[in-house]
Phi, psi and omega in degrees: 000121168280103170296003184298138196285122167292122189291151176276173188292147152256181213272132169328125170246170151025292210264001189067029189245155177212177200234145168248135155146180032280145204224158177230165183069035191251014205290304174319308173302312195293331163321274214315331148340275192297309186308334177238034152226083215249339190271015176241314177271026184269355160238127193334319178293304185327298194301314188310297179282330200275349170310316210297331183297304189309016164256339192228343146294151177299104173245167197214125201263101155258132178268171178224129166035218194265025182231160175239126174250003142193186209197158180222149167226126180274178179207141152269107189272302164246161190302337185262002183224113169249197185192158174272097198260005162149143194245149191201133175235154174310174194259320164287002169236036198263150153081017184239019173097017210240003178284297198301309165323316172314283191323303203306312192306303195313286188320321178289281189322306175326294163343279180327315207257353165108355170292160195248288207246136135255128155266141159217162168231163183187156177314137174273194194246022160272003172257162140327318178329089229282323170312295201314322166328302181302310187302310178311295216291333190278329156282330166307331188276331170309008185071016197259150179219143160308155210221300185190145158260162171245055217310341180209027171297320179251331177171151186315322193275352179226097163286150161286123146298122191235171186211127191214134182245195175219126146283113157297124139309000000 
């Protein structure tokens, strides 16, 4: 049974969107997310497990009018330390500000419990990948700073990035 506490809505912006969670029962939306950005999310075992996780991780849902169009799910390594283990915004809705909403909701909440640390890993830029650029370049404007690269934590052709941000109290 998942004890997580569900959060109330936050309040309607601009865009008609408000964010829920941490929520349960989303898998079917976060597919269909991860599915429709395939040049971050292609390879299948990977979209498979991180669907599966958003039933046991804390995740947090943005709706648009009556769909949710992308979602970020966290992992707690420590009570002062989490890490973004994924984020996704729908592929029609990228590029309106809705990634950065999710992070700030993410961070306030974080905040409230007393984290410290934010972490993220990503390809680093020793791979071609012209998506991961962006993905690096989105975290760096969030104030996130490179940290370590990994070179084979997941596999030669996908080096790691680690990323570490300080949560304002």
């Amino acid at each position: 049974m998942n004890n997580r506490m569900n959060r109330p809505l936050s309040k309607p912006d601009q865009f008609n969107t408000h964010i829920e969670g941490p929520k349960d029962n989303v898998q079917a939306a976060c597919e269909a997310i991860l599915r429709s950005v395939p040049e971050w999310f292609g390879i299948e075992e990977s979209l498979v497990q991180y669907v599966r996780d958003t039933a046991t991780l804390p995740t947090f849902v943005l709706h648009e009018a009556d769909r949710i169009i992308g979602f970020l799910t966290l992992r707690e390594h420590f009570p002062q330390a989490w890490e973004i283990h994924c984020v996704a915004v729908h592929a029609d809705a990228r590029g309106k500000g809705h990634g950065k909403q999710l992070l700030k909701h993410v961070e306030h909440w974080l905040a409230e419990r007393g984290a410290r640390f934010l972490q993220v890993k990503t390809i680093a830029a020793t791979s071609a990948n012209p998506h991961y650029a962006l993905t690096r370049g989105f975290y760096e404007r969030q104030g996130f700073m490179s940290i370590e690269v990994f070179p084979e934590l997941w596999a030669p052709s996908n080096p790691c990035l680690q990323m570490l941000k300080v949560i304002d109290a």
